[in-house]
C-alpha positions as CSV (number, residue, x, y, z in Angstrom):
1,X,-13.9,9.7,-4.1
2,X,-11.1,6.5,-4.5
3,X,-12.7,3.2,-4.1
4,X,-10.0,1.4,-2.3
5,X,-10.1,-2.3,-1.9
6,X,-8.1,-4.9,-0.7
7,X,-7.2,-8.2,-1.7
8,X,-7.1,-11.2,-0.1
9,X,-3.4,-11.5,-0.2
10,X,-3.2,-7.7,1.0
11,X,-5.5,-8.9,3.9
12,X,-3.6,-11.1,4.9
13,X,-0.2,-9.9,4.6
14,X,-1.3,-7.2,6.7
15,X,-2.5,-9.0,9.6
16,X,1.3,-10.6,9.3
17,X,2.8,-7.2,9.6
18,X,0.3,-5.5,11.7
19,X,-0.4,-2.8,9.3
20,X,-3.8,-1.4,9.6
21,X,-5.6,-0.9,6.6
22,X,-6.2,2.9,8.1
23,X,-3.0,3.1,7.4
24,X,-2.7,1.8,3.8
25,X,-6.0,3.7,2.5
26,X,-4.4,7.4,5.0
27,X,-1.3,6.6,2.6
28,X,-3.4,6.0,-0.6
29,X,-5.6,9.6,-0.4
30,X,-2.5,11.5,-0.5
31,X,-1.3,10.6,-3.9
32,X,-2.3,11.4,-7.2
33,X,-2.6,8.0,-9.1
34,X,-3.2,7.5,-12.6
35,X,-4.1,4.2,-14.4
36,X,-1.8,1.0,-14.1
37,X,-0.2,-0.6,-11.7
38,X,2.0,0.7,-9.1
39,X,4.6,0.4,-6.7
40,X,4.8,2.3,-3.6
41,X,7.6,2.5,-1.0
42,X,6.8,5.0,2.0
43,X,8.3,5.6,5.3
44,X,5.6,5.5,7.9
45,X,5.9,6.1,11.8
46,X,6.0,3.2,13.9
47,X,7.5,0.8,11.5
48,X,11.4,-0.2,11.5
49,X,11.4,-0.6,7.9
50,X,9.4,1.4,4.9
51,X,6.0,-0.2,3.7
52,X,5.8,-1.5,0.1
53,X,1.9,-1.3,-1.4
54,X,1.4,-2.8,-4.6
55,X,-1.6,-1.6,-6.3
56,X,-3.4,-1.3,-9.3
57,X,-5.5,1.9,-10.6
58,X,-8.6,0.5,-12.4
59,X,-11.0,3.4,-13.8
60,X,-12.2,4.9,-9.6
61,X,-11.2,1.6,-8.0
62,X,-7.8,1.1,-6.5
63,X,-7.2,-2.0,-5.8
64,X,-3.9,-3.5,-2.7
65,X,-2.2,-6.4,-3.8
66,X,-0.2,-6.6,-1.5
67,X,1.7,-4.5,1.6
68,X,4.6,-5.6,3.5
69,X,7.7,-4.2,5.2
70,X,10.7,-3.2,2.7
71,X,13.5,-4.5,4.9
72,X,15.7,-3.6,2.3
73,X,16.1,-0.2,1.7
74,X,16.1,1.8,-1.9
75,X,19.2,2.8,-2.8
76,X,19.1,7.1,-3.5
């Protein structure tokens, strides 16, 4: 089991955007993370533009540093 917390920052960016943090951690379980830090850009239902998640992978602790709305989109 993934200890996932949130930073302030995180916290509070996602009150901004209205993006639960239900929604960040349902998002998190799914992937198979290694050490580091990452960037993560997913499509999610509900929100006009893809969520970025910034986190980083510290031994069984992931920790948000931020999560906000990509309104611009990767280019494939």
């Amino acid at each position: 089991m993934v200890r996932i917390i949130f930073s302030r920052h995180a916290k509070r960016r996602a009150r901004l955007y209205d993006i639960s943090e239900s929604t960040v951690a349902a998002i998190l379980k799914n992937m198979n993370l290694v050490q580091g830090e990452h960037e993560i850009v997913k499509d999610v239902p509900g929100f006009k533009y893809p969520l970025k998640i910034a986190i980083s992978v510290v031994a069984d602790a992931v920790t948000v540093i931020t999560t906000y709305p990509l309104k611009k989109r990767r280019k494939k």
